[in-house]
N, C-alpha and C positions, 0 to 999 in steps of 0.2 A: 242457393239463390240468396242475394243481399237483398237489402229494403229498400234498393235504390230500383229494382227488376220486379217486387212485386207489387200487390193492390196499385195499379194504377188509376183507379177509380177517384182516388184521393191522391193530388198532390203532396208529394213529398215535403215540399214546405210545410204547407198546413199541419202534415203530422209533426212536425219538429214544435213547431206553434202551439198543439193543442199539447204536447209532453211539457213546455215549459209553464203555460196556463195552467194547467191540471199542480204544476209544481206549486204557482203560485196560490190559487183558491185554497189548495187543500191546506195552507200554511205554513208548507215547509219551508218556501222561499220567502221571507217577509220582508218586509219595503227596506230599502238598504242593502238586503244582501246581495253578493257578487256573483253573478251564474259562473258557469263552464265558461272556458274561454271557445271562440269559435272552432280550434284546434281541438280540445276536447271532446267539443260536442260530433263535431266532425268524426273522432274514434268510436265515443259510445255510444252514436246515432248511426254507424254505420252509412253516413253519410257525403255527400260532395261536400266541399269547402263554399260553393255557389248556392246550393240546395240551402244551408246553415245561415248562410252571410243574405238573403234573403228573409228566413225568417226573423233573424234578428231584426233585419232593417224595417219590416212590418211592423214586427211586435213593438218597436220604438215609435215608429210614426202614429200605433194606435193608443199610444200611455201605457202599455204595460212595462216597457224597459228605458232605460235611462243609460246614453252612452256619455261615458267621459274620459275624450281625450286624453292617453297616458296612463289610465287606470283601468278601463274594464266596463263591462257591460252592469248595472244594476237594477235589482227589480226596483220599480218606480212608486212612487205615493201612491195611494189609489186615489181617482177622481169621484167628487162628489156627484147624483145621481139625480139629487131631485130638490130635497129639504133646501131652504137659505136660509139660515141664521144670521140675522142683523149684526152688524158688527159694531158696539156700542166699547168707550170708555168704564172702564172695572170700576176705575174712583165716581164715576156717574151713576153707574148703577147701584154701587153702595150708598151714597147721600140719596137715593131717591128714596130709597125705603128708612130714610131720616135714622141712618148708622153710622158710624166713624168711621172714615176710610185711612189707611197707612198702610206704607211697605218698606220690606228689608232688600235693598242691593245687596245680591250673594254674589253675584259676579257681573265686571262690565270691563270689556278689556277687546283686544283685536287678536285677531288668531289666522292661522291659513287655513283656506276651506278645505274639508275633509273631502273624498271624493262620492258621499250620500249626500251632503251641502251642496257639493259645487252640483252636482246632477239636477238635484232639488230645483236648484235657485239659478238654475242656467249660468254658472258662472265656467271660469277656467280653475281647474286642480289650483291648488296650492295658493290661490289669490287671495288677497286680504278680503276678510269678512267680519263685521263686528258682530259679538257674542255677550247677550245681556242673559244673566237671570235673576229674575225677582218675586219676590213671595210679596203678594198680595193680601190681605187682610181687613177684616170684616168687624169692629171693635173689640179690633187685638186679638181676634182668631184667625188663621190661616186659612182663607177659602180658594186659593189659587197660589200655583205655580208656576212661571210664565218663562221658557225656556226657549229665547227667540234669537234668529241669527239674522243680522241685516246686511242689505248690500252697501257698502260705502258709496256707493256712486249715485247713490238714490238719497240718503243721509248722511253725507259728509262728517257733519258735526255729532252728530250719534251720541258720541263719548267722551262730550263737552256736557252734554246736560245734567243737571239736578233731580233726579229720577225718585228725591225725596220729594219734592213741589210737583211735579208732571209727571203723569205716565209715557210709558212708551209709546200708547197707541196716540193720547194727546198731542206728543211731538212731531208723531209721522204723519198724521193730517195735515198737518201748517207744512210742512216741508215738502212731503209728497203727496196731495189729495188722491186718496180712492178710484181708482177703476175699475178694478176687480178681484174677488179672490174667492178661495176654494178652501172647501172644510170637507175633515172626515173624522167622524167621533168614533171611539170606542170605547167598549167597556174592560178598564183594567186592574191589576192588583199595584200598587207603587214599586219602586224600586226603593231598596233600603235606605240612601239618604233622601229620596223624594220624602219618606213616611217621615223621616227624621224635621225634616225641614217644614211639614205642613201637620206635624203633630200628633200622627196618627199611627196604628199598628201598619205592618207589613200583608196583614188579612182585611184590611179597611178595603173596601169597593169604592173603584173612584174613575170619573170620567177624562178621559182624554182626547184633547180636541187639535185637531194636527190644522195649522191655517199656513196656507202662501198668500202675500195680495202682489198688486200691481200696481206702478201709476205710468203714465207715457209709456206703457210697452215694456216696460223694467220690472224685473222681478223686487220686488222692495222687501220682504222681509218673511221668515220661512219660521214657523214659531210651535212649540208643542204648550198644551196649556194642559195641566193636571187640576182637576178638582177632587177633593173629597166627595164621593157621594152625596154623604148625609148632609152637606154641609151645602151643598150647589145645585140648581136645577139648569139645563140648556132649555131653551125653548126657540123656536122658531115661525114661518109665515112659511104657506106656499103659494106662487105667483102661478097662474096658469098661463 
């Protein structure tokens, strides 16, 4: 007897749903990666190709997977839950506490969207995306990372600006104001040149803050922020 004949108690979907769920919490599958193709799952689920192509298309509608035409099904960002983190200017928040703000442009250039970008930021594969990164700086200490990919269609000019005079977020306000966006923090260890680039060991504990925003219904800019631990606190408000 197949798993298509028995426990009919539980739809067969749902068991497909709760096997790729179960994949994700437990962390096998982390945000970006590419599941089984519906063919696949189809084999090692012992399953209809209808049965499959259903739970995908749930698990998509409900945030857990992210499909991109020509590429493949991916596990998706995860969504925020509850916390809202204000979302303030770095160079602002450094002058307030009466310290020197500066930063280094590592990189500012145009690239085609990967297919975890294009999923991310609702774009199409392979379409232009602009990609900044910059280290942040607290009087000439490194307190941030800011490793943000933007829509061109949202900011044009993107990579026309002086990023030595204005930050990123300064720019994207006047061009795109705010509607909304979405955070999910973790706590992590760096990646070798992250440590390199913000000064610290490879054993340093440090926060990482994954943000997408919006303005007019446009995905505007999809950004990972590293802090040093010791170096950063997040804080935030809850709204009932």
């Amino acid at each position: 007897m197949d798993a298509e004949s028995c426990d009919k108690k539980v739809p067969l979907y749902q068991k497909v749903k709760e096997y790729i769920i179960n994949h994700i919490q437990s962390g096998q599958w982390q945000p970006g990666f590419q599941i089984p193709s519906e063919n696949e799952l189809t084999q090692s689920q012992n399953m209809s190709r209808m049965t499959i192509h259903r739970a995908l298309r749930e698990l998509t509608s409900d945030g857990w997977l992210m499909r991109v035409q020509g590429a493949g099904t991916f596990v998706a960002e995860p969504r925020p839950q509850s916390a809202v983190l204000a979302i303030k200017s770095i160079a602002e928040e450094v002058r307030s506490r009466n310290s020197q703000y500066s930063n280094e442009v590592i990189l500012l250039t145009q690239e085609q969207a990967s297919a975890n970008v294009a999923g991310v930021m609702n774009l199409e594969l392979n379409s232009p995306v602009y990609h900044s990164v910059i280290l942040h700086k607290e009087n000439g200490t490194p307190i941030q990372l800011e490793d943000r990919y933007i829509n061109p269609a949202a900011a044009p000019d993107y990579l026309n600006q002086d990023f030595g005079n204005i930050t990123p977020y300064d720019y994207l306000v006047q061009v795109a104001p705010l509607d909304n966006a979405e955070h999910t923090i973790f706590a992590v260890a760096p990646e070798k040149n992250q440590a390199e680039l913000l000064k610290i060991t490879e054993a340093t504990p440090c926060l990482l803050l994954r943000r997408r925003t919006w303005s007019e219904g446009k995905t505007v800019t999809y950004a990972k922020l590293v802090h040093p631990g010791d170096r950063y606190s997040l804080g935030g408000t809850f709204q009932g």
